[in-house]
N, C-alpha and C positions, 0 to 999 in steps of 0.2 A: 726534561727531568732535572731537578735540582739535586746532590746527594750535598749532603751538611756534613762538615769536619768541625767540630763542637767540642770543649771540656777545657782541657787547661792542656797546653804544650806539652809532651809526656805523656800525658796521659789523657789523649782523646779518642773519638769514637766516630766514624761514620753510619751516618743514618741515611736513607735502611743500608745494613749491613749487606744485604741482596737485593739492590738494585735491579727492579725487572723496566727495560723499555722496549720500545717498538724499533725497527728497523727505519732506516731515518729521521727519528728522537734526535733532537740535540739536547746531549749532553752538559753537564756543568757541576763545578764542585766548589760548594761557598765555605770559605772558611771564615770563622767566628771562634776564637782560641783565645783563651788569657794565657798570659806565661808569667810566670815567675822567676825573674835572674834573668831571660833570656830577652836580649834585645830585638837582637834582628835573626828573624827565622825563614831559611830556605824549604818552601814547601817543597815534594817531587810528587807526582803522581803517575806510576808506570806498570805499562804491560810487560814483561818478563818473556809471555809465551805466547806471541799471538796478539795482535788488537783488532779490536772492530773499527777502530777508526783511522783516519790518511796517518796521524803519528802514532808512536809510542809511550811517547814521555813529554810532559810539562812540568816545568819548574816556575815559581812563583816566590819572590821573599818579600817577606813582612816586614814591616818595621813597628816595633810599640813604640808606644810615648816616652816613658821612663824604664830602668835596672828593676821594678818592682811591679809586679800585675799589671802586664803592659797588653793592652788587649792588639791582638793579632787577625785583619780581618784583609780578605782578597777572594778573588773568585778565577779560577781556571777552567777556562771553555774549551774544551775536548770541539764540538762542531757535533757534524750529524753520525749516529753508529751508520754503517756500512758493510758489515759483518756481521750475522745470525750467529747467537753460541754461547756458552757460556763459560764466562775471565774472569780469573783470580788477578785482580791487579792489587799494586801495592802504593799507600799514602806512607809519604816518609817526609821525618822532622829533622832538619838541621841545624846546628845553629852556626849560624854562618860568620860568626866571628873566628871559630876555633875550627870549624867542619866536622863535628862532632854531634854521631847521630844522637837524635834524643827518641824517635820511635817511632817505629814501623809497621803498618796496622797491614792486614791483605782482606780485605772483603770482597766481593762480587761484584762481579756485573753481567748481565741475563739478557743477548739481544734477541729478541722474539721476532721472527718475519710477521707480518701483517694479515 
């Protein structure tokens, strides 16, 4: 399963926002982001309470081209779910020059046994 992190830096969106997979599904989250002003961005992607999979948390930083609509793209592979159940986890934006959050979205994820 792919989930997409999409929109502009600030203010993005994963898609689907409820992610349903199967019980050893490999997981993965592409990001595809403009930012505006922001250079280089620390993606986090993390379980809080609970993961289906061997970690909790990946981090990932971007770098865009230029200070102005600098597009931001990377991809974090979680591996296979390993855990039936259903995670509120949470995608956060940093910007890692200053370590100031820019936005912190919690959508789902639905591991389904087979």
């Amino acid at each position: 399963m792919v989930i997409e992190i999409t929109g502009i830096v600030g203010r993005t969106r994963t898609e689907p926002e409820r992610a349903v997979v199967a019980l050893g599904e490999t997981v993965r989250w592409v990001i595809r982001a403009g930012a505006t002003g922001v250079k280089s961005v620390e993606w986090q992607v993390y379980f809080s309470h609970g993961s289906p999979f061997k970690e909790r948390s990946w981090k990932l930083t971007t770098e865009g081209g230029s200070e102005n609509d600098a597009a931001h793209a990377g991809v974090i592979d979680a591996g296979e779910a390993q855990q039936p159940g259903e995670y509120k986890y949470g995608v956060r934006a940093v910007d890692a020059s200053t370590n100031q959050e820019i936005s912190d979205d919690d959508p789902f994820l639905i591991v389904q046994s087979r």
